[in-house]
KEDOGU-231905 format. One record per residue (C-alpha): x, y negated, z negated. Coordinates in steps of 0.05 Angstrom, whole numbers. Layout:
BEGIN
<rec <X; Y; Z>> ...
END
This chain:
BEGIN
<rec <-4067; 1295; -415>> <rec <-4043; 1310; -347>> <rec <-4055; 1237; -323>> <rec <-4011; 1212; -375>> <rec <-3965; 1258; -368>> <rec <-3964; 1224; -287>> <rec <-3942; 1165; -320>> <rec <-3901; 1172; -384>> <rec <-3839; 1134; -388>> <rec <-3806; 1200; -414>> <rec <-3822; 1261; -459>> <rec <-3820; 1225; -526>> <rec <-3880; 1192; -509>> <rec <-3910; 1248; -479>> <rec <-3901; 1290; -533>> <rec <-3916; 1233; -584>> <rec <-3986; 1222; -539>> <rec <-4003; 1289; -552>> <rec <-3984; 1298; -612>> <rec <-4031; 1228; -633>> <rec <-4083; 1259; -586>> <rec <-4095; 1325; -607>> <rec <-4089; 1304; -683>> <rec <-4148; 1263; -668>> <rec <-4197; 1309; -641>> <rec <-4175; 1376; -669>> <rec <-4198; 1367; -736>> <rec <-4169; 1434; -756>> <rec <-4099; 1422; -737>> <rec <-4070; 1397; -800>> <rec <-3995; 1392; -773>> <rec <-3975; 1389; -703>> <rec <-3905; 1376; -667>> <rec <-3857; 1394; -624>> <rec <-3783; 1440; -631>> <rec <-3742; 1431; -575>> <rec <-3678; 1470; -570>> <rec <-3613; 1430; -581>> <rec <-3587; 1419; -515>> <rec <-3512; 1432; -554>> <rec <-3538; 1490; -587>> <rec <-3590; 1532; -553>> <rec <-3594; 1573; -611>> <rec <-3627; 1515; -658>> <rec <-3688; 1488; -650>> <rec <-3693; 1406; -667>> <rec <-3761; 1380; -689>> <rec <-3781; 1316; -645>> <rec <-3853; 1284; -650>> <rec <-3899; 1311; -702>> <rec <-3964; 1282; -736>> <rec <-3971; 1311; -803>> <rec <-3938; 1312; -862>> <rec <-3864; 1308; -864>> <rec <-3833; 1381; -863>> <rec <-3754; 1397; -886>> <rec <-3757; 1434; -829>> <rec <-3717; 1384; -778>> <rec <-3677; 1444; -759>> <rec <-3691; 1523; -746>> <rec <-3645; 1578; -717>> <rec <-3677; 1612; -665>> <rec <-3670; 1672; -700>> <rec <-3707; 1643; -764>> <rec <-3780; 1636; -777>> <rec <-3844; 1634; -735>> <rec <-3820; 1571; -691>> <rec <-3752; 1612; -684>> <rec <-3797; 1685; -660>> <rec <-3843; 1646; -605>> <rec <-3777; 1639; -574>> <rec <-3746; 1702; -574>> <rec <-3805; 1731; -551>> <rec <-3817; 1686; -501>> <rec <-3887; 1689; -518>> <rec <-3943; 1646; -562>> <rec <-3950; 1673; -632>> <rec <-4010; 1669; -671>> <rec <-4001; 1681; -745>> <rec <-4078; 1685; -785>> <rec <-4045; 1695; -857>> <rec <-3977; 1659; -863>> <rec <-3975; 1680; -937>> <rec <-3979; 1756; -906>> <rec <-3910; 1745; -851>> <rec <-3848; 1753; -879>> <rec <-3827; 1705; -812>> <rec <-3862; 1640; -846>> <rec <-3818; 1582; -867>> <rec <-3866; 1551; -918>> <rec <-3871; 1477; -894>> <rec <-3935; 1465; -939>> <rec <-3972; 1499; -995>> <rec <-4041; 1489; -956>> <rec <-4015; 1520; -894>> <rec <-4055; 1583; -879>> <rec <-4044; 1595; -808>> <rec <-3997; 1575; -754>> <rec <-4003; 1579; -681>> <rec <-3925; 1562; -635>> <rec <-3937; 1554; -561>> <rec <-3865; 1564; -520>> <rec <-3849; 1504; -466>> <rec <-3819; 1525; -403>> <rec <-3779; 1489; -350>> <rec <-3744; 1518; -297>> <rec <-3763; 1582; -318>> <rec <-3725; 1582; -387>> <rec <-3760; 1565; -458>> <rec <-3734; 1496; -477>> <rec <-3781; 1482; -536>> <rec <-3838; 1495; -562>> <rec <-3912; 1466; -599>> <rec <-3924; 1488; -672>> <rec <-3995; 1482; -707>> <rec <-4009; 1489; -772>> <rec <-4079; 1500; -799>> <rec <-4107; 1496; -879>> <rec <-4148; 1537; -846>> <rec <-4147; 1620; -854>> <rec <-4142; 1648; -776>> <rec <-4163; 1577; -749>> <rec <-4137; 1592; -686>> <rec <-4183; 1627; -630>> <rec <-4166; 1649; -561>> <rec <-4198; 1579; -527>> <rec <-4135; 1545; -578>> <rec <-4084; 1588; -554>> <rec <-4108; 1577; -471>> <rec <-4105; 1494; -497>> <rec <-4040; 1487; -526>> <rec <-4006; 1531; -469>> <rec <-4037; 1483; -418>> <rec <-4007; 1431; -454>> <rec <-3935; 1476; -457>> <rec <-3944; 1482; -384>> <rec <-3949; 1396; -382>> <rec <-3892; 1383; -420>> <rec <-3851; 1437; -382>> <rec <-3881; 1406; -315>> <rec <-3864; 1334; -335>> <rec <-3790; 1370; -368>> <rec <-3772; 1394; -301>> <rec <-3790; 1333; -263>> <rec <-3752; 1292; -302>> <rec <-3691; 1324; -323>> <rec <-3641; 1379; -317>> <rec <-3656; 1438; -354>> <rec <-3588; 1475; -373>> <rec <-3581; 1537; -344>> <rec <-3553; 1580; -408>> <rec <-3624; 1562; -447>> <rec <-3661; 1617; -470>> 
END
């Protein structure tokens, strides 16, 4: 991932890569993609590349759902029972657990990666290191490639 990432034209197709990529060979992510804060609106997150099924969810308030807590807190969130979090937006019937993974560039959260699993607490510590090495890619190749606003979260 980091090689491409060297090379990709820009972060559409490094996010689309990935997204094609880990969809692949994680056969327990059902739905993955990227939210990336509206650059007019840093309180609205905009869904860019995703493999999965389509989701009504093109755009989430910061302050809404699991996508919108990862970045308020600045931190990944792990969810084992979405059925059992008040937070979840439901997106599909067969979702059972969602991981979100925060992207940083220049120090400030600009987006984030959401999982979704049909799988009950699918997500283990060696997922969570993954995907944030992957957050810390697309906030590498983010910051070497364009201007990150400085009044985003």
């Amino acid at each position: 991932m980091s090689a491409f990432a060297e090379s990709a034209s820009d972060l559409a197709a490094l996010q689309n890569f990935i997204v094609r990529i880990i969809s692949q060979r994680l056969s327990w992510y059902h739905w993955t993609g990227f939210y990336m804060l509206d650059p007019e609106n840093p309180e609205m997150l905009i869904l860019g590349p995703f493999h999965g099924a389509p989701t009504e969810h093109v755009r989430i308030p910061v302050s809404q759902g699991i996508c919108g807590a990862a970045v308020a807190q600045n931190d990944t969130v792990i969810v084992d029972d979405v059925n059992s979090d008040p937070r979840y937006l439901a997106c599909s019937l067969e979702t059972k657990s969602e991981i979100v993974v925060p992207i940083r560039a220049g120090g400030a959260v600009v987006g984030e990666i959401d999982i979704d699993s049909h799988n009950p607490a699918a997500f283990t510590p060696q997922d969570k290191e993954f995907l944030e090495l992957c957050a810390v890619i697309v906030g590498g190749f983010i910051e070497r490639t364009q201007t990150v606003s400085s009044d985003s979260k």
